[in-house]
Backbone as a chain_set.jsonl record, in Angstrom:
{"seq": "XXXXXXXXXXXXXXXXXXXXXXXXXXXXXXXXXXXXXXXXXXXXXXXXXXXXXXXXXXXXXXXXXXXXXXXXXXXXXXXX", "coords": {"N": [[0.841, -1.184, 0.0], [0.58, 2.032, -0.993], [1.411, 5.297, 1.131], [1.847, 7.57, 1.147], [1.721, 11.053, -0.281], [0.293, 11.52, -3.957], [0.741, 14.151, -5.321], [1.872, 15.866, -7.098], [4.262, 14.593, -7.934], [5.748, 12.882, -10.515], [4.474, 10.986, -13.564], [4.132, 8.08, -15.336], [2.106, 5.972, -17.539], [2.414, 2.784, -17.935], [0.889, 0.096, -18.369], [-2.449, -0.365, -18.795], [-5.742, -1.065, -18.291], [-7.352, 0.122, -20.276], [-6.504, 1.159, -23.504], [-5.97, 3.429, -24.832], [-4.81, 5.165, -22.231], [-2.545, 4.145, -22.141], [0.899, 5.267, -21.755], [0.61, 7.706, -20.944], [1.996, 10.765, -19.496], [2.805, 12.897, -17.103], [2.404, 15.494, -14.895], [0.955, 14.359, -11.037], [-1.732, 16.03, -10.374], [-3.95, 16.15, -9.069], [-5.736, 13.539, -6.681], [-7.479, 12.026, -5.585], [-10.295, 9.338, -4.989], [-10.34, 7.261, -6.687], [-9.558, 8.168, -8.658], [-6.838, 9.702, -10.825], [-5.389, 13.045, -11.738], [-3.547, 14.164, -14.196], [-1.166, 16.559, -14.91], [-0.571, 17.326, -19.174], [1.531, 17.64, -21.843], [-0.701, 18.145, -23.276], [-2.627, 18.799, -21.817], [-5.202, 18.359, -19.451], [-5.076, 15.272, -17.337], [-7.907, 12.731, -16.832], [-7.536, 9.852, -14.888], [-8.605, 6.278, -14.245], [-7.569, 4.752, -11.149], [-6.841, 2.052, -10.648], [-7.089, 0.736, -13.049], [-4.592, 0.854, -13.834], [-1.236, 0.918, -14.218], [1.446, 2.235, -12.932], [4.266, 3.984, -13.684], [6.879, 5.252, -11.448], [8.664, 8.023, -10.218], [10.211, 8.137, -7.242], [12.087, 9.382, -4.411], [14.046, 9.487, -5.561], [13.997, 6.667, -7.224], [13.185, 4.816, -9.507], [9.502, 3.374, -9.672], [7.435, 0.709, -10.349], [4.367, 1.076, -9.832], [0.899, -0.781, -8.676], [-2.053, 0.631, -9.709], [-4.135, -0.447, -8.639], [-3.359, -0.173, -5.462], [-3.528, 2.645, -5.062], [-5.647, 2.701, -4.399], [-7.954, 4.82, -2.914], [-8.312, 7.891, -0.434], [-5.53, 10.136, 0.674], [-5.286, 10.305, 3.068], [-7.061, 7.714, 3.846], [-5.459, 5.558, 2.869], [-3.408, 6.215, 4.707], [-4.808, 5.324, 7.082], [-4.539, 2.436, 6.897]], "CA": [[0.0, 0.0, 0.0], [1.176, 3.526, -1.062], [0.253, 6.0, 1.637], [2.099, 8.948, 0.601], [0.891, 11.848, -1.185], [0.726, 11.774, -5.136], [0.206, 14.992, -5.644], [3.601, 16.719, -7.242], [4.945, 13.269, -8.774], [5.996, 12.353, -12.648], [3.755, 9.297, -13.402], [4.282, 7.776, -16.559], [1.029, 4.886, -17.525], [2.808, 1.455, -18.241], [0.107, -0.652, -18.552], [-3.526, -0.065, -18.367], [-6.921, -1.717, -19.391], [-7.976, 0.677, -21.589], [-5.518, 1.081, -24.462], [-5.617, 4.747, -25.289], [-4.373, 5.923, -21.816], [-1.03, 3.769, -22.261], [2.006, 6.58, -22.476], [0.089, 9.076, -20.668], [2.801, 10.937, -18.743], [2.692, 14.299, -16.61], [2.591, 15.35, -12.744], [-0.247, 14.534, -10.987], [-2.523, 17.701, -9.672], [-5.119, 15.907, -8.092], [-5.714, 12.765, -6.291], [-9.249, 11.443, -5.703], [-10.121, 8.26, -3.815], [-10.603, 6.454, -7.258], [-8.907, 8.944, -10.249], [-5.913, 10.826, -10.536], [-5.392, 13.973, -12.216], [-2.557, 14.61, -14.844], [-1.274, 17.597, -16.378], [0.096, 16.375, -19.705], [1.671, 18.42, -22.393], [-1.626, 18.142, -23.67], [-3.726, 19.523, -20.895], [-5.281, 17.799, -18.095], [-6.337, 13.838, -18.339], [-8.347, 11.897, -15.918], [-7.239, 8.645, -15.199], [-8.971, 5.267, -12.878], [-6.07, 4.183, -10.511], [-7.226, 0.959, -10.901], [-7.142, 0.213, -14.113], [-3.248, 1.417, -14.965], [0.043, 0.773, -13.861], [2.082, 3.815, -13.087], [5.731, 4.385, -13.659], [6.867, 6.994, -10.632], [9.812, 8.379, -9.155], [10.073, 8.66, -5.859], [12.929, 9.309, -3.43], [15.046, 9.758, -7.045], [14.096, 5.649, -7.543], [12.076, 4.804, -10.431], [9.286, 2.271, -9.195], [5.893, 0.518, -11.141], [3.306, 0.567, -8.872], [-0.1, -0.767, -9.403], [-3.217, 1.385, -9.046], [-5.253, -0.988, -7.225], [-2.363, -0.338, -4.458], [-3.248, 3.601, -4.407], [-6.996, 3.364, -3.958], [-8.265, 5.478, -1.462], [-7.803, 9.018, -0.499], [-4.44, 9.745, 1.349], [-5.743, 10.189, 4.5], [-7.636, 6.58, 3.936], [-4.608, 5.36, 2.772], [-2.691, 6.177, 6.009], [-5.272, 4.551, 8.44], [-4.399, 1.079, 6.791]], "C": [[0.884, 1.244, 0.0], [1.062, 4.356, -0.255], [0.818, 7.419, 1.62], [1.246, 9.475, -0.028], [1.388, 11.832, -2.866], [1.195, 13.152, -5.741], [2.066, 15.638, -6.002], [4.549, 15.515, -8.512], [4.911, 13.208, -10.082], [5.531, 11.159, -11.843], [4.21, 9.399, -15.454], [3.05, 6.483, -16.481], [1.734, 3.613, -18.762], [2.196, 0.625, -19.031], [-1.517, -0.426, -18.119], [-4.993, -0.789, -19.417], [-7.359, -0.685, -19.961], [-6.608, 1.749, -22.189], [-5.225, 2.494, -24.801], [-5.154, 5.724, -23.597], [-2.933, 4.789, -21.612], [-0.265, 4.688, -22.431], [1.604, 7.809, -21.797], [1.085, 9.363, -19.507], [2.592, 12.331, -18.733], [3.017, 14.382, -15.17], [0.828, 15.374, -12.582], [-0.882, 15.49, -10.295], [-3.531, 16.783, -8.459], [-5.35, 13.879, -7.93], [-7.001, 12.329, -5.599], [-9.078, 10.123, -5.036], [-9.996, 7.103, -5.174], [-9.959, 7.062, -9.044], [-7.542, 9.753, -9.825], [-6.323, 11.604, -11.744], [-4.049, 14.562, -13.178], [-2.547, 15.081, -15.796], [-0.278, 17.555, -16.881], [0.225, 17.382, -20.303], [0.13, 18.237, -23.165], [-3.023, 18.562, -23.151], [-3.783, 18.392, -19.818], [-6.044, 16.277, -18.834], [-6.529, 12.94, -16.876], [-8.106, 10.455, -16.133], [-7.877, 7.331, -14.082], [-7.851, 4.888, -12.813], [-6.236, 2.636, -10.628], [-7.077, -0.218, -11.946], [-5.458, 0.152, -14.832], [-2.126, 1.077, -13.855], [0.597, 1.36, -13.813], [3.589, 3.589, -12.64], [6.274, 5.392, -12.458], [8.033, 7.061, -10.15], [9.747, 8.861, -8.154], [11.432, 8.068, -5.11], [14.323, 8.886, -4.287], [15.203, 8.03, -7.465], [12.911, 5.846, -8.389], [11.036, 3.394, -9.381], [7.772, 2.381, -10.101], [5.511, 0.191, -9.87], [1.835, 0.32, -9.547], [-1.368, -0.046, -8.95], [-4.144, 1.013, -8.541], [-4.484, -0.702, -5.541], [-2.401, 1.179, -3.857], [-4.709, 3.805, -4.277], [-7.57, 3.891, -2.63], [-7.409, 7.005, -1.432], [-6.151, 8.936, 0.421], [-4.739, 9.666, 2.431], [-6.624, 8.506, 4.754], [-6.049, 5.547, 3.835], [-3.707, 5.066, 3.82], [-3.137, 5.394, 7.392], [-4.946, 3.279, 8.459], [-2.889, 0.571, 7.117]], "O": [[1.762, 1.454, 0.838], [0.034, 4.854, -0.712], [0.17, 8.348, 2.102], [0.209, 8.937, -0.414], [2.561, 12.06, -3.16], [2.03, 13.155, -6.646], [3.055, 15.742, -5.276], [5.198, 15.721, -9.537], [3.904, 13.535, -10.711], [5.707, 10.615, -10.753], [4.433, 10.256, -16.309], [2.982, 5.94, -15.378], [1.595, 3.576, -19.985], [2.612, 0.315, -20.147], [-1.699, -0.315, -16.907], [-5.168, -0.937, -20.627], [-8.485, -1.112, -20.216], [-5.997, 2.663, -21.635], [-4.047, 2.707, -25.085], [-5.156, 6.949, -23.713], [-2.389, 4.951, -20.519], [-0.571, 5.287, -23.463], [2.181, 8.872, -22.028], [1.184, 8.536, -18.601], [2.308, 13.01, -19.721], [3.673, 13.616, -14.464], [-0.089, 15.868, -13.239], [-0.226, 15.768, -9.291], [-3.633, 16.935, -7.242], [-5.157, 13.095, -8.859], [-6.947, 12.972, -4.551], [-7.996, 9.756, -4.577], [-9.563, 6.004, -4.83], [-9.966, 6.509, -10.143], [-7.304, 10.284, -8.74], [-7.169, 11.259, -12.569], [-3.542, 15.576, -12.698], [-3.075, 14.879, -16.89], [0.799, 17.623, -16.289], [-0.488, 18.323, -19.955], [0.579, 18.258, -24.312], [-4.106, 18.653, -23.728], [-2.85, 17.709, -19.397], [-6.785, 16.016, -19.782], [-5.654, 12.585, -16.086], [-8.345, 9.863, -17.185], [-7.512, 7.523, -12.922], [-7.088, 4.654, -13.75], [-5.113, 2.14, -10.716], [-6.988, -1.442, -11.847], [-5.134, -0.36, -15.904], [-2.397, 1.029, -12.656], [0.828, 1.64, -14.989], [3.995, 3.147, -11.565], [5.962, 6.558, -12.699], [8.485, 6.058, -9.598], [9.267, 9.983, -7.987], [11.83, 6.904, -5.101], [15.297, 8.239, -3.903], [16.28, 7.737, -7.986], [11.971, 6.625, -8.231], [11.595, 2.634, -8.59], [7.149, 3.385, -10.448], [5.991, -0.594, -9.053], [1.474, 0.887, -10.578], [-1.694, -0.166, -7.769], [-4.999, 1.721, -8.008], [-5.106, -1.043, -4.535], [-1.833, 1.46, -2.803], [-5.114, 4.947, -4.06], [-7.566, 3.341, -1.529], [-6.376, 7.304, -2.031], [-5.678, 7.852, 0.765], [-4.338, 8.623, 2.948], [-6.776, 8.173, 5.929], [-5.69, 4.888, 4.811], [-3.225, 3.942, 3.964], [-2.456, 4.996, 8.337], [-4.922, 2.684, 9.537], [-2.615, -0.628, 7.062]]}, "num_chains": 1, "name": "protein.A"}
């Protein structure tokens, strides 16, 4: 379980069931109990955490995490 905050992070989308948000890479703005929020050179794109696999750097290590692993807000996140 993730229980940091996303919010600030490069995500890059690995793997994801639905095929057209594969590649989608930005920082994420917003963090939702069930979407993130990334703004891409292309504007802003909603994404289910659920469904995608996210590339991220954190603590200057690259790491795939999977988005069933960041559901929940952060504060939900932290009680577990």
């Amino acid at each position: 379980m993730f229980k940091d905050s996303l919010i600030g992070l490069n995500v890059h989308i690995m793997e994801s069931k639905n095929k057209s948000d594969i590649g989608i890479e930005g920082i994420i703005i917003d963090d939702s109990r069930n979407m993130l929020t990334i703004k891409t050179s292309r504007g802003k794109k909603k994404v289910v955490k659920e469904k995608n696999k996210f590339l991220m750097v954190i603590n200057n290590k690259e790491m795939l995490i999977d988005g069933k692993d960041l559901i929940g807000r952060v504060d939900e996140r932290l009680k577990k």
